[in-house]
Every structure is written in C-alpha cells, then in structure tokens.
Backbone as CSV, one residue per row, in Angstrom:
resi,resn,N_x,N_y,N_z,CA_x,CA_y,CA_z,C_x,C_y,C_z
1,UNK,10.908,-21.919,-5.972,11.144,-20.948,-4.896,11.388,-21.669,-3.579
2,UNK,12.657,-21.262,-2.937,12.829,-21.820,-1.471,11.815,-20.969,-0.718
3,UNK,12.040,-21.947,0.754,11.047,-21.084,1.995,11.941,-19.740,1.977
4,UNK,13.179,-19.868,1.943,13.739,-19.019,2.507,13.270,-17.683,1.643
5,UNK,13.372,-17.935,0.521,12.932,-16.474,-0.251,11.432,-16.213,0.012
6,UNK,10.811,-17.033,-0.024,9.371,-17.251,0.333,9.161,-16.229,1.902
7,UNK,9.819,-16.132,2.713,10.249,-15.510,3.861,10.492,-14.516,3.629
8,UNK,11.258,-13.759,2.912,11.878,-12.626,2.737,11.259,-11.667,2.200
9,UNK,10.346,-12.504,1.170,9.490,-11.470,0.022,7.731,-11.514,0.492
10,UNK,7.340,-12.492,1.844,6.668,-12.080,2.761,6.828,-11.312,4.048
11,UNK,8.351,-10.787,4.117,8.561,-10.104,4.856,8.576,-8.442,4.539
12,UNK,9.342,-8.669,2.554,9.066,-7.186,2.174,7.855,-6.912,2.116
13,UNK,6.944,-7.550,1.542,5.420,-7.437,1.236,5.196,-6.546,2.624
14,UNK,5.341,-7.100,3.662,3.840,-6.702,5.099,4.962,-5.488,5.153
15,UNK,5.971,-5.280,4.921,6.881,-3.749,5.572,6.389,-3.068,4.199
16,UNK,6.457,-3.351,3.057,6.270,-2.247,2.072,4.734,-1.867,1.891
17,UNK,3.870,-2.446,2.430,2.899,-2.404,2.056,2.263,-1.283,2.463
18,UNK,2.463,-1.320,3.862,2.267,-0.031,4.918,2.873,1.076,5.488
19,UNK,4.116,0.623,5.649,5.057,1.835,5.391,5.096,2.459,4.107
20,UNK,5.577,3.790,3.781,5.637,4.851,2.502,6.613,4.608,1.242
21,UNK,6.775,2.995,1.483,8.171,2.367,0.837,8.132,1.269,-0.443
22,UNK,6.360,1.310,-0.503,6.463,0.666,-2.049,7.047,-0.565,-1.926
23,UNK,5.450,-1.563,-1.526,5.449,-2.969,-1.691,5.891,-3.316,-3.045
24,UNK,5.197,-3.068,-3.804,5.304,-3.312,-5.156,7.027,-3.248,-5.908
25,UNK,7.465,-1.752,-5.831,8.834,-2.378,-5.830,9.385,-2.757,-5.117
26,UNK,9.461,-2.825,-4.072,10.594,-3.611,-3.437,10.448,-5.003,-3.786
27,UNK,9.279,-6.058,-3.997,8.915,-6.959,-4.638,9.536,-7.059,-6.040
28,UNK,10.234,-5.993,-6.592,10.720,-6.261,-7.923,12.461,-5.992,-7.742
29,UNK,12.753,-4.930,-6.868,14.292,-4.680,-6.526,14.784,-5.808,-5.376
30,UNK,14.204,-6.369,-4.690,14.786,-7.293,-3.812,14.759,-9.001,-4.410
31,UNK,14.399,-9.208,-5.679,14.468,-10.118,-5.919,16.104,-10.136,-7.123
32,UNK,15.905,-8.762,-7.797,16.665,-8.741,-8.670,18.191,-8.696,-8.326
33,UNK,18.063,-7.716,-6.906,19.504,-7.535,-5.942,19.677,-9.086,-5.673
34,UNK,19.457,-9.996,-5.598,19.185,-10.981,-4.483,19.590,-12.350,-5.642
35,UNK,19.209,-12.019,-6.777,18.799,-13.134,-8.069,17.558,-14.006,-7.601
36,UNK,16.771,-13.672,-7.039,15.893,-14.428,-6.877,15.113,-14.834,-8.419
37,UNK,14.387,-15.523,-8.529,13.775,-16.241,-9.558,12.731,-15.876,-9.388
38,UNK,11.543,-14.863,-10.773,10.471,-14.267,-10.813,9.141,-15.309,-10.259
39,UNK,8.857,-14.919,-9.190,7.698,-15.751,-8.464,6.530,-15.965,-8.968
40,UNK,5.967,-16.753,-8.594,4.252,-17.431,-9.492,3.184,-16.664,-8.458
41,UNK,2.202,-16.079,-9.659,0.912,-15.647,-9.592,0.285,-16.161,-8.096
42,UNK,0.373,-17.108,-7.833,-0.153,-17.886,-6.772,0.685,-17.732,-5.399
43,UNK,1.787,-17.407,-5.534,2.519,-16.797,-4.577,1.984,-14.963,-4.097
44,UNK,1.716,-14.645,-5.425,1.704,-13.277,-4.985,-0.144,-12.808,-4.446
45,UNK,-0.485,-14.127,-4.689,-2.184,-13.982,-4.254,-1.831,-13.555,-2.699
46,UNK,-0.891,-15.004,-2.285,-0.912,-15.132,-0.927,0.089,-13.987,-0.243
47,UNK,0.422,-13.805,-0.451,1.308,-12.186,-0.717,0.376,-11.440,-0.098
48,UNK,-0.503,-11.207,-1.050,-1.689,-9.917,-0.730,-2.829,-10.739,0.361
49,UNK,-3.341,-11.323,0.437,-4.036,-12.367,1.251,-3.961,-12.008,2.335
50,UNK,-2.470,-11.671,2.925,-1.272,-12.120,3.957,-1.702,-10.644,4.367
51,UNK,-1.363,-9.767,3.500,-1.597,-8.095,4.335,-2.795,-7.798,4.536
52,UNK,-3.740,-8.423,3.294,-5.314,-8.160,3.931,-5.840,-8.670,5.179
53,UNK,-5.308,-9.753,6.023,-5.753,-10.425,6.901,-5.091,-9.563,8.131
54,UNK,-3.524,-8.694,8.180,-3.457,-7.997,8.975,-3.928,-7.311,8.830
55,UNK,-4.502,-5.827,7.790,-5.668,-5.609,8.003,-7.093,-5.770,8.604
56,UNK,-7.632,-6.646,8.122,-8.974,-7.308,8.749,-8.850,-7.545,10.753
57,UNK,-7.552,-7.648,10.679,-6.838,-8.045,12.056,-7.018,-6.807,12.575
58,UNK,-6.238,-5.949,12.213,-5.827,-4.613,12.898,-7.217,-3.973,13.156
59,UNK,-8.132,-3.949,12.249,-8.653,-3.097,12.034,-10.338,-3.437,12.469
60,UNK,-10.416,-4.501,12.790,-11.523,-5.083,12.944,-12.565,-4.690,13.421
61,UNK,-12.143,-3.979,14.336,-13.854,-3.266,15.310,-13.940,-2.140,14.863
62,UNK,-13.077,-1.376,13.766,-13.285,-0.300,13.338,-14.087,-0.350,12.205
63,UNK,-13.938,-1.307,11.137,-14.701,-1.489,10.270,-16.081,-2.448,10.713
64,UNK,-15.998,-2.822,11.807,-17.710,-3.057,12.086,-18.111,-2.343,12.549
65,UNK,-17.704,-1.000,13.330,-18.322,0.475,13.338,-19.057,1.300,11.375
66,UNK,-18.233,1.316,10.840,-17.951,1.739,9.801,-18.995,1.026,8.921
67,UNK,-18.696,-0.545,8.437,-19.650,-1.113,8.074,-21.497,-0.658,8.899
68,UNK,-21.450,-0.923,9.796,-22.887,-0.331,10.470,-23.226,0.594,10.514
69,UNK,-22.387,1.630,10.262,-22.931,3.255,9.920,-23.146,3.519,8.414
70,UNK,-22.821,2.513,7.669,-22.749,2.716,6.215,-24.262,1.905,5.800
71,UNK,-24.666,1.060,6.533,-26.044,0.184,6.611,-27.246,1.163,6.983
72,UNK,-26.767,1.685,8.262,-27.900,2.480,9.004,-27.523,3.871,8.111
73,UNK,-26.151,4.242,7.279,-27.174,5.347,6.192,-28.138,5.196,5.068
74,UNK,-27.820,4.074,4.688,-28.311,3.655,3.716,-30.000,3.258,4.302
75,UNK,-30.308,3.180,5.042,-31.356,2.830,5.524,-32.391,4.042,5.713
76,UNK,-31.507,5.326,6.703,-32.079,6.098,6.717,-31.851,7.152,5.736
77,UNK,-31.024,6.787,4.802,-31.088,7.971,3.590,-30.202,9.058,4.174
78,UNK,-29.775,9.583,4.981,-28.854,10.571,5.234,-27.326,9.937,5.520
79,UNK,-26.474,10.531,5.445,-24.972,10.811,5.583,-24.787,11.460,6.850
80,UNK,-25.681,12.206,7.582,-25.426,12.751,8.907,-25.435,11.368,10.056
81,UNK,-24.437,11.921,10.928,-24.133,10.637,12.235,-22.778,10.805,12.649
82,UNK,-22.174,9.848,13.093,-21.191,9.465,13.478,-19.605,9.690,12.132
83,UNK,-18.596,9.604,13.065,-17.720,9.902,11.641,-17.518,8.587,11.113
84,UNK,-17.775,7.530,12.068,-17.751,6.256,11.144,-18.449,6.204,9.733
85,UNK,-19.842,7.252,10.055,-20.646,6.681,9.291,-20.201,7.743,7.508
86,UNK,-19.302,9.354,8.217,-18.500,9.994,7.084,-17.401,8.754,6.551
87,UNK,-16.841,8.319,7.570,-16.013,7.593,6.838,-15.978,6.423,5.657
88,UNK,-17.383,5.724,5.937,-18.028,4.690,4.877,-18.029,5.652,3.934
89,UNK,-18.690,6.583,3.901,-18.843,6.978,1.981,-17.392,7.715,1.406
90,UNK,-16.921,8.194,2.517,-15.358,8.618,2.656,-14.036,7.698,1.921
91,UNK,-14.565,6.318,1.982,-13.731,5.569,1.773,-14.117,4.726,0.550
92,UNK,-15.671,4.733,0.543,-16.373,4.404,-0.985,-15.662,5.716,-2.182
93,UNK,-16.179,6.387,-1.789,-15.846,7.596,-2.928,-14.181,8.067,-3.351
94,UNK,-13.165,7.397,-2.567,-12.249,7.247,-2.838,-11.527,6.141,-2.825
95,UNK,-12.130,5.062,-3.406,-11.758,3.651,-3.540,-12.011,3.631,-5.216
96,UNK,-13.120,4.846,-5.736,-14.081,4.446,-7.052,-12.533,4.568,-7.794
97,UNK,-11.959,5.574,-7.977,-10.583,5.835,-8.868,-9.311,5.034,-8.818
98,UNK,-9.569,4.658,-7.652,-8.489,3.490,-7.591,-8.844,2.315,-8.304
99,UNK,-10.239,1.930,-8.388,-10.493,0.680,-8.777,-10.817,1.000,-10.720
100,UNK,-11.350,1.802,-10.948,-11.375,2.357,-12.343,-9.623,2.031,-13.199
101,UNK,-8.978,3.173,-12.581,-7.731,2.838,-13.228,-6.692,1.583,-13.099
102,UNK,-7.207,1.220,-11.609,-6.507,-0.664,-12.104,-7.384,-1.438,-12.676
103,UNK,-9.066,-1.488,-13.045,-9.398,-2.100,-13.896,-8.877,-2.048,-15.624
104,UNK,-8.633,-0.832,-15.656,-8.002,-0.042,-16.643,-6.736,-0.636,-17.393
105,UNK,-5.972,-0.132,-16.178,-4.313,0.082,-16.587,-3.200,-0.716,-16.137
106,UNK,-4.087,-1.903,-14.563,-2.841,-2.720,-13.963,-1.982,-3.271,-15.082
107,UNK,-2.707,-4.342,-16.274,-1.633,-4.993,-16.923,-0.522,-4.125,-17.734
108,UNK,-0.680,-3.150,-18.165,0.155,-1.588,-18.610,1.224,-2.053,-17.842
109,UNK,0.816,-1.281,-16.761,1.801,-0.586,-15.634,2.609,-1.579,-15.371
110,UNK,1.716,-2.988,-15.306,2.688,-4.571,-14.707,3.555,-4.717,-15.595
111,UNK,3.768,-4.459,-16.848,4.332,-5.632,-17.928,4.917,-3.767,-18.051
112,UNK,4.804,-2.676,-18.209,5.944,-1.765,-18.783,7.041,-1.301,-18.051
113,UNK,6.134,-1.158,-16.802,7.209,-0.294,-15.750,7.563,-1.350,-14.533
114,UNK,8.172,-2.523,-14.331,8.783,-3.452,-14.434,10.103,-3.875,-14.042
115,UNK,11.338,-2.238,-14.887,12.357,-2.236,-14.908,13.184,-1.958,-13.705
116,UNK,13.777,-2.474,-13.153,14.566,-2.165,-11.716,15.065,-0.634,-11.448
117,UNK,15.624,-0.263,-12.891,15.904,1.088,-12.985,15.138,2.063,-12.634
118,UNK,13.880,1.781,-13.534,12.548,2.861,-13.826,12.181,2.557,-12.085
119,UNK,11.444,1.683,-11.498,11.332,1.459,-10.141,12.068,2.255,-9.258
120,UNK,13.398,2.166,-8.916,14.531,2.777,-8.381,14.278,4.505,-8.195
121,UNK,13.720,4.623,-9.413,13.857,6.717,-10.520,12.464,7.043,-9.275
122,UNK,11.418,5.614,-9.824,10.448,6.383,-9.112,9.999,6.164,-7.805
123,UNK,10.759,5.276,-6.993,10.932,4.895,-5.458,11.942,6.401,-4.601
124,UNK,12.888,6.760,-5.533,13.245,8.434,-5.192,12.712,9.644,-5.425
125,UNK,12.393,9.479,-6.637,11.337,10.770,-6.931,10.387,10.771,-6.232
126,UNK,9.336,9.719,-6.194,8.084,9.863,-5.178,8.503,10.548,-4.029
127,UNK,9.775,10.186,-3.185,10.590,10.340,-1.743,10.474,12.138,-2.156
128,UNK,11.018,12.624,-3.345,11.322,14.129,-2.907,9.754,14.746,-2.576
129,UNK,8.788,14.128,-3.602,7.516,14.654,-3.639,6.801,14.513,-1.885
130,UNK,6.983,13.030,-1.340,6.516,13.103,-0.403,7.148,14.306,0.657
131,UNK,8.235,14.659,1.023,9.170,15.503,1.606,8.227,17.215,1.187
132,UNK,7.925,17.749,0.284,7.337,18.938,0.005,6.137,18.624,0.248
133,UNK,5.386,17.528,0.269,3.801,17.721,0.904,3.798,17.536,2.386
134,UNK,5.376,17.027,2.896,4.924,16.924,4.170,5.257,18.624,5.066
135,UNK,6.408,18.788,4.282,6.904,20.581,4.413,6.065,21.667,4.328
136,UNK,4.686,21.180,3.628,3.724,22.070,2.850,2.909,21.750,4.450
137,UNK,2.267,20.767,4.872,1.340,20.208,5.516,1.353,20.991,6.794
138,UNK,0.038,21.733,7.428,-0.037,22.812,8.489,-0.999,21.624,9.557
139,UNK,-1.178,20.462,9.108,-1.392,19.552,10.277,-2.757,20.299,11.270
140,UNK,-3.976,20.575,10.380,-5.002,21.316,10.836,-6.033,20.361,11.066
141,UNK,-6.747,19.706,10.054,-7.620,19.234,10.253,-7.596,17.732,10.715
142,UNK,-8.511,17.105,11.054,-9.051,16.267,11.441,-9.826,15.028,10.120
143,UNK,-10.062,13.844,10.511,-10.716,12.838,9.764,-12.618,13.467,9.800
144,UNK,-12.651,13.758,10.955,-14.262,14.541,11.022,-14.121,15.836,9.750
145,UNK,-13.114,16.599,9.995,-13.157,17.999,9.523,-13.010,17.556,8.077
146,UNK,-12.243,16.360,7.162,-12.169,16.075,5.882,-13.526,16.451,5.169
147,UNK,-13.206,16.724,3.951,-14.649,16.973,3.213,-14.890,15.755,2.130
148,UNK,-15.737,15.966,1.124,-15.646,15.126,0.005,-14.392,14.941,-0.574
149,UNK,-14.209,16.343,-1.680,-13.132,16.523,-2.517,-11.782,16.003,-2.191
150,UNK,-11.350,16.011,-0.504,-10.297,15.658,0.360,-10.070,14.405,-0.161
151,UNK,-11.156,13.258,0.388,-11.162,11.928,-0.300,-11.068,11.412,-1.619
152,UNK,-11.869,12.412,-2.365,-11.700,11.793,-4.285,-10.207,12.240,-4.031
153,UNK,-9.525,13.120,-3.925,-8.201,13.725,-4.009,-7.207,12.270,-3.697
154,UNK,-7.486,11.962,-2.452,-6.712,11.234,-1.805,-6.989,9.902,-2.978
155,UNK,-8.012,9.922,-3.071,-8.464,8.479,-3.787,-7.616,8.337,-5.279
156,UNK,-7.571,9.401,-5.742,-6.751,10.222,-6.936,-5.361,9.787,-7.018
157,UNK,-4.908,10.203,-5.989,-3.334,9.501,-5.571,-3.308,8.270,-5.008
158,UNK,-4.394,7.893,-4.718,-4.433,6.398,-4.271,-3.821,5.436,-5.803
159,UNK,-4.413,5.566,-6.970,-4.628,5.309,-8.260,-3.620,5.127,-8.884
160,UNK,-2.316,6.581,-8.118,-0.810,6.646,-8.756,-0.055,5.201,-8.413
161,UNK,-0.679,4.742,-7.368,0.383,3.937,-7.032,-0.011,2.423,-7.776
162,UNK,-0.709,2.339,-9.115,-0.723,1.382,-9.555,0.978,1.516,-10.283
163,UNK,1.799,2.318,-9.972,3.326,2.423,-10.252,3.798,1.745,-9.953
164,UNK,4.737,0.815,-9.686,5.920,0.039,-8.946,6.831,0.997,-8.625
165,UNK,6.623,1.513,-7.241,7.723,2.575,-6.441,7.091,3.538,-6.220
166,UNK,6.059,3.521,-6.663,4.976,5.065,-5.635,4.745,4.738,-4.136
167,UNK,4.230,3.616,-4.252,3.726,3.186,-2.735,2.575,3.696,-2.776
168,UNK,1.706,2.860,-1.958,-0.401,3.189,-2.104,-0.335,3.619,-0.580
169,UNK,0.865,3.239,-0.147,0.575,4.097,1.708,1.019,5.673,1.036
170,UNK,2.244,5.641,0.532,2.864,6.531,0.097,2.090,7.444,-0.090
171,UNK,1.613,7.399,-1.671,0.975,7.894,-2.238,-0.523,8.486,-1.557
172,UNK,-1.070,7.716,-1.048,-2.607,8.675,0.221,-2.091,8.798,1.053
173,UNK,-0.697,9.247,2.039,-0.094,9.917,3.062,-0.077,11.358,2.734
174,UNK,0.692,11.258,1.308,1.705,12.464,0.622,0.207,13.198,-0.140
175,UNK,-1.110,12.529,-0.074,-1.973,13.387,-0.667,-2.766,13.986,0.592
176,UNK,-3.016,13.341,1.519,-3.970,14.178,3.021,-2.647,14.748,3.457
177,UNK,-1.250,15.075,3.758,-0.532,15.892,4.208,-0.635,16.812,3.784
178,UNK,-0.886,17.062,2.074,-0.791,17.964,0.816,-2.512,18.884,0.953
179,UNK,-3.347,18.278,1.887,-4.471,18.702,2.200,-4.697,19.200,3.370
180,UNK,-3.529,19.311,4.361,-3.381,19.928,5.444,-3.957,18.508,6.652
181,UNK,-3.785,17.695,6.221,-4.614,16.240,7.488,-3.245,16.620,8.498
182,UNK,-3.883,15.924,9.707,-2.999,16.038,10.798,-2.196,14.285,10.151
183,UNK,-0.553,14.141,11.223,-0.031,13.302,10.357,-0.967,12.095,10.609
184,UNK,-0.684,12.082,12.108,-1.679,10.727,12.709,-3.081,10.134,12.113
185,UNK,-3.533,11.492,11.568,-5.106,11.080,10.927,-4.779,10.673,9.690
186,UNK,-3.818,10.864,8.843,-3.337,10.906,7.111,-2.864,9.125,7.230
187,UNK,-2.420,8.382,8.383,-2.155,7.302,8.164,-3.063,6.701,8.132
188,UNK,-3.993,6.788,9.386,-5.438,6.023,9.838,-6.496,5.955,8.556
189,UNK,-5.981,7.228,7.977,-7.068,6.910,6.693,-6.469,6.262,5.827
190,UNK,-5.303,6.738,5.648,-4.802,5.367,4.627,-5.077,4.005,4.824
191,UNK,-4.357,3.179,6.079,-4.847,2.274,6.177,-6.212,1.550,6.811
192,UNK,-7.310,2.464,6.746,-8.900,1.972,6.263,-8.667,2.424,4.828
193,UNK,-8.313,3.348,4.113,-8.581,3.094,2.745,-8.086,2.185,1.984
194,UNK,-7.227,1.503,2.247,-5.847,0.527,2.035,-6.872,-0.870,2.001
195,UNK,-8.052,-1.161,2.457,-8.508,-2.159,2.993,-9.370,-2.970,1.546
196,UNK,-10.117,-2.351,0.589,-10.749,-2.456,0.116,-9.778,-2.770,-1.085
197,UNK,-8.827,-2.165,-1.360,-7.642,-2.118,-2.841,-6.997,-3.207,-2.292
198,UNK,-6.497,-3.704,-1.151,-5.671,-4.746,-0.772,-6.788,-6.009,-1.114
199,UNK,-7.854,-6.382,-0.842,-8.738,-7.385,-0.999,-8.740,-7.317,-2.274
200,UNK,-9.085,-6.608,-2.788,-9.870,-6.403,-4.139,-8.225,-6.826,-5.254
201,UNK,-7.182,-6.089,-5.293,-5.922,-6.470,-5.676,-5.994,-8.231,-6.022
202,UNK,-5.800,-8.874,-4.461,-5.540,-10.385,-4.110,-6.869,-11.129,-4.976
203,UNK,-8.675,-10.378,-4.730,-9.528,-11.329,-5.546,-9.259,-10.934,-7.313
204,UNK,-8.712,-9.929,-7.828,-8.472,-10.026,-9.550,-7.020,-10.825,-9.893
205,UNK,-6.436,-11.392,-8.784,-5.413,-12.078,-9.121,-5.885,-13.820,-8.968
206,UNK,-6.388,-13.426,-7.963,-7.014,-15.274,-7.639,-7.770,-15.688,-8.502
207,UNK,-8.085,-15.011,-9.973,-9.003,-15.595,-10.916,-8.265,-16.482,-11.955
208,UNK,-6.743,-15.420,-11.749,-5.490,-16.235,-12.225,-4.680,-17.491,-12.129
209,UNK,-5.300,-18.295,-10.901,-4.035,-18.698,-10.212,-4.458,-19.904,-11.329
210,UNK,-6.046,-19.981,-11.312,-6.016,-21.519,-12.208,-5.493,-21.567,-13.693
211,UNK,-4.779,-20.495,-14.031,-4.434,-20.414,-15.219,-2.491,-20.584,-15.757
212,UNK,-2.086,-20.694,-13.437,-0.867,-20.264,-13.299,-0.010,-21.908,-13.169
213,UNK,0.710,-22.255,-13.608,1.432,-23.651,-14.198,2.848,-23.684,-13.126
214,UNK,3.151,-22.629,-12.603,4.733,-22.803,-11.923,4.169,-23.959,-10.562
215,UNK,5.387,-25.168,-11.066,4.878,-25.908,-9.649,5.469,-24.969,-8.307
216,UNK,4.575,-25.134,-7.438,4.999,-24.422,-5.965,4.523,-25.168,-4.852
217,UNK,5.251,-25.394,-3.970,4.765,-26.038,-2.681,3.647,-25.345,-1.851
218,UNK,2.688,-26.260,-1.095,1.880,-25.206,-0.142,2.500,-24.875,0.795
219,UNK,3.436,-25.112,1.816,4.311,-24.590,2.910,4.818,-23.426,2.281
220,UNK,5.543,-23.433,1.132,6.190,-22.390,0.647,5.124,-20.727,0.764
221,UNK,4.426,-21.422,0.025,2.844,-20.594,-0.171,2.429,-20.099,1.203
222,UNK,2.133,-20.809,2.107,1.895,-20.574,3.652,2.761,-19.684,4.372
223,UNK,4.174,-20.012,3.869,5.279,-19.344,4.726,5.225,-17.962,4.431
224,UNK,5.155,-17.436,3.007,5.357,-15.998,2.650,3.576,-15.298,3.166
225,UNK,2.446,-16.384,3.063,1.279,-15.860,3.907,1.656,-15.130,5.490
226,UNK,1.960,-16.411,6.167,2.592,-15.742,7.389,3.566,-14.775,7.859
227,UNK,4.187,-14.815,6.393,5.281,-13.578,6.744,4.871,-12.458,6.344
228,UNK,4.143,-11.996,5.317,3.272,-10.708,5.462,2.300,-10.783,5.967
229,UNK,1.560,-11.544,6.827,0.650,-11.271,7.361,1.192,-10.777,9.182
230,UNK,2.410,-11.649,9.786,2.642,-10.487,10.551,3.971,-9.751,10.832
231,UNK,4.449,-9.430,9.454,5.476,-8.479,9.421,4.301,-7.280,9.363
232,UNK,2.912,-7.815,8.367,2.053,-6.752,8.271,1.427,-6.022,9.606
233,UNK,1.405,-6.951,9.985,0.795,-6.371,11.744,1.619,-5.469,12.565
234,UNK,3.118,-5.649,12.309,3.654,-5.343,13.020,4.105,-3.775,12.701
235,UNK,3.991,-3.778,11.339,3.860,-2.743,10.621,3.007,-1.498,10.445
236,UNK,1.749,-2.056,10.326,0.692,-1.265,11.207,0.646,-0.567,12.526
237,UNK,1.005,-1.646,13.162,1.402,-0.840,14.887,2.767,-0.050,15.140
238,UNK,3.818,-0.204,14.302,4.714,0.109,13.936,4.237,1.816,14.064
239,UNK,4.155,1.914,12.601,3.911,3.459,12.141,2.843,3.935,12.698
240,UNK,1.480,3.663,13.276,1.230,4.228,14.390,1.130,5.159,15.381
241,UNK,2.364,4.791,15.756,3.005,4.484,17.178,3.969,5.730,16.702
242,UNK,4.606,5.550,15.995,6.142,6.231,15.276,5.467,7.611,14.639
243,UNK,4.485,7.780,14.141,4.322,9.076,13.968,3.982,9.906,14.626
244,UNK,3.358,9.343,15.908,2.977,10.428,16.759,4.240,10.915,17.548
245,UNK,4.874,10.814,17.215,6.692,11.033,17.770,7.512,12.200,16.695
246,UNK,7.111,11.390,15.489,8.099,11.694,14.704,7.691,11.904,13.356
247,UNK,8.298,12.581,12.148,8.112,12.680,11.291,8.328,11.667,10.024
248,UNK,7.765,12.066,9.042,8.313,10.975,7.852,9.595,10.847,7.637
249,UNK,10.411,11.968,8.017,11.922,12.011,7.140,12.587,10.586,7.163
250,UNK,12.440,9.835,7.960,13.171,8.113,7.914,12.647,7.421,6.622
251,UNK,11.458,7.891,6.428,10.973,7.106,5.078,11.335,7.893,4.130
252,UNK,11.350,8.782,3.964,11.804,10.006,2.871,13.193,10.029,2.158
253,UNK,14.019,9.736,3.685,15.583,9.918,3.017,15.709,8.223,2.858
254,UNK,14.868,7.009,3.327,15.092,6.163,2.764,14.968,5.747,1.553
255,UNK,13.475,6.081,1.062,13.549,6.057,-0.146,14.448,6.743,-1.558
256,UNK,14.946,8.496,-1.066,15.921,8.859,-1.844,16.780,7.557,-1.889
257,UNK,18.144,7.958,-1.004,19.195,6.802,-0.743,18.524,5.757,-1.285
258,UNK,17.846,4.910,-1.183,17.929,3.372,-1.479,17.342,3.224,-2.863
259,UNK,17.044,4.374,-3.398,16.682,4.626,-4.896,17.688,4.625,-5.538
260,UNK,18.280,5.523,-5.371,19.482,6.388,-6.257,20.547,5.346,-6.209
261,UNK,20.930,4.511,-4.734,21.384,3.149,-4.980,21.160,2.125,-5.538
262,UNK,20.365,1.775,-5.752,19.755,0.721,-6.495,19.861,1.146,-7.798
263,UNK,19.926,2.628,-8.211,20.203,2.533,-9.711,21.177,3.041,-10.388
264,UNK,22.203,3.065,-9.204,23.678,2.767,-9.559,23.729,1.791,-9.788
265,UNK,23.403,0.725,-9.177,23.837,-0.754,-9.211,23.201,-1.201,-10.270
266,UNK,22.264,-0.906,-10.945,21.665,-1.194,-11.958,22.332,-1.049,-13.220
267,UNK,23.107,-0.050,-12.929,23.865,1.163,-14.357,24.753,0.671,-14.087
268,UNK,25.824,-0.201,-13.037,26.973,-0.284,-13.105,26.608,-1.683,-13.036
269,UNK,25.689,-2.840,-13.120,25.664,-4.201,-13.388,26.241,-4.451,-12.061
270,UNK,26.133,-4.285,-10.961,26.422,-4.964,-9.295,25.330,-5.514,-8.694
271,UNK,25.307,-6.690,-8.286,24.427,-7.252,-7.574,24.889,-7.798,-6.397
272,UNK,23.909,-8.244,-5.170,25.069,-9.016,-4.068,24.922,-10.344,-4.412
C-alpha cells in the first residue's frame, strides 16, 4: 500500500464514519473504483484508532461528565441526577445489542456482504429509509425527555450497521428521528454512542494484527491514522454545525445517487 492510498482511505474512514455515509462501505467501493489493493488488518486497526481518538478528542469533557455521573450512580444506587448521569446508562443499554450481534455475526457480515454491488443496493436503500424517518420525525423531544426503550431502539439499529452501507451514524440518526429526537440531539447521541463500538471495533481487531503477515510500513500506518483521525474531527464539527441549518437531504440524495452509480458501474464492468 502507497501513502497515497493510505491517505485517501484515512480520509474516507474519518468522513464515513460520522457522516450518514457508511465508513464501512465506502472502505470497500473506493478501493474497488480506484483498484486499490485489499488492505491489511493492521491498517484497518489504525483506521479505527484514528476515529476513536477524534472522538476521545471531540468529546472529552463530555464523557468525563458522563463517566462521573455513571460512578456517583453506581455509588448511590439511583439513576436520578443530571442527564449526564441518564446518559451513562443511556448509552450502556444501547451499546449491549450492538456488541451482542458483532460478537455474533461481524465475521458473517465481513466475508458475505463484501460485494461492491450488494454494498452499493444497500448504501441506497438505507438513503430511502433514512429520508421517511426523517419525513416522519416531529423533532419533539429532547436527550433529557428520551426514555429507556428510545435507547435499546436506537441501540437496535445501532447493530444494523454491522452491514457494509448502512452506516452506524446512519443507522442511530434514522432510528432517534424515527422516535421523534430533535435533529441536533439525534446526532449528539449518536456520536457519544458511536464511542464505545468505535473502541471496542479497533480492540477485537488488534487481537488480529499478530496473526496479520502483509508487510506494511509504519509511516504508511501513521499516515491513514492521521488522516482519519482529523478528517474525523473535522467531521464531527462538520455535521454539528450543518444540522442546525439544515436538513439531511445532502446525505440522503447522496447516498441514493452514489449508490445506484456505483452499481451501474459494477453491472457494466467501469472503473476509473
């Protein structure tokens, strides 16, 4: 692997990861458009590494709120307090299904659904689904006002996106819109819920790497770190920023379009 691709596919990583656009495939359609050469285990640690650290970045004084309200419930035995302190079990109780079915089903999903095509079908389809939960969405409640069920729900669709082309932003956007969340609050929870599956992802792969044989440079390795780590940042502040403006439809009709393209080109054998 050159830097240069090493660059590119740390650049899709930190944009797909957080935007509604499906890290995962684009990690499989931008290599194939491109001919890139299927990357090593150890690349894709640092891949995920790279977005968890903008995470940890972004998010930092929020989860040492969060973390300390989740201590001091546990201490005092109640769940009443602060919404930091709803949000710790908020984000436990919808992390459990995500982590169940990729203990489960990741190698499935990795090794079947794979295909640039199948990716493509479901990088558009997801797009129409997200479009009717956001059409559906009366933008009422609040991260305080969420209940339990809200979260297993969300956590539920968190799970779908062990898909290549659902997207895990995607997928817990298009489920708190579908629950009436305001938009601004439906991201914020995503990415604190995003926090725990992104770590956790990168440590069941790093058990791999000593098992992984492709020689690879460490610069190479470093470069695609740095490039999702702050394409990831930028990404974060990005959407943000952009929803309190505006709606999903940029991600929506992107994903149609760049689906339905991609699997023309697939069906008609075109690559660039």
């Amino acid at each position: 692997m050159s830097i240069y691709e090493s660059i590119i596919l740390g650049i899709v990583q930190g944009l797909g990861e957080f935007l509604p656009i499906s890290s995962s495939g684009h990690l499989i359609i931008v290599p194939y458009l491109f001919g890139f050469k299927p990357h090593s285990l150890s690349f894709d640690v640092m891949l995920h590494l790279g977005t968890f650290f903008a995470l940890l970045i972004y998010f930092f004084s929020d989860w040492l709120k969060i973390l300390k309200e989740g201590y001091l419930s546990l201490k005092e035995k109640t769940i009443n307090g602060p919404l930091e302190r709803k949000l710790f079990w908020y984000i436990l109780l919808a992390t459990i299904p995500a982590v169940i079915i990729g203990l489960l089903f990741e190698g499935l999903a990795e090794n079947t659904f794979r295909s640039p095509l199948l990716v493509s079908l479901v990088l558009a389809g997801f797009g129409v689904i997200f479009y009717f939960a956001q059409k559906k969405n009366k933008g009422v409640k609040t991260l305080g006002e969420m209940r339990r069920g809200d979260a297993f729900l969300i956590g539920l669709a968190q799970s779908i996106a062990i898909l290549p082309g659902v997207s895990r932003s995607g997928a817990t956007i298009t489920a708190a819109l579908a629950l009436d969340l305001k938009k601004e609050e439906a991201v914020r929870f995503s990415f604190l819920l995003s926090m725990p599956v992104v770590f956790g992802a990168a440590i069941l792969k790093l058990k791999d790497i000593f098992h992984d044989t492709a020689n690879i440079y460490w610069y190479v390795l470093l470069a695609g770190f740095l490039a999702a780590l702050v394409t990831g940042l930028l990404s974060i502040h990005f959407l943000l920023q952009f929803i309190k403006r505006f709606s999903f439809n940029l991600f929506i009709v992107y994903r149609i379009i760049f689906g339905m393209a991609v699997a023309g080109i697939f069906i008609f054998g075109a690559r660039l």
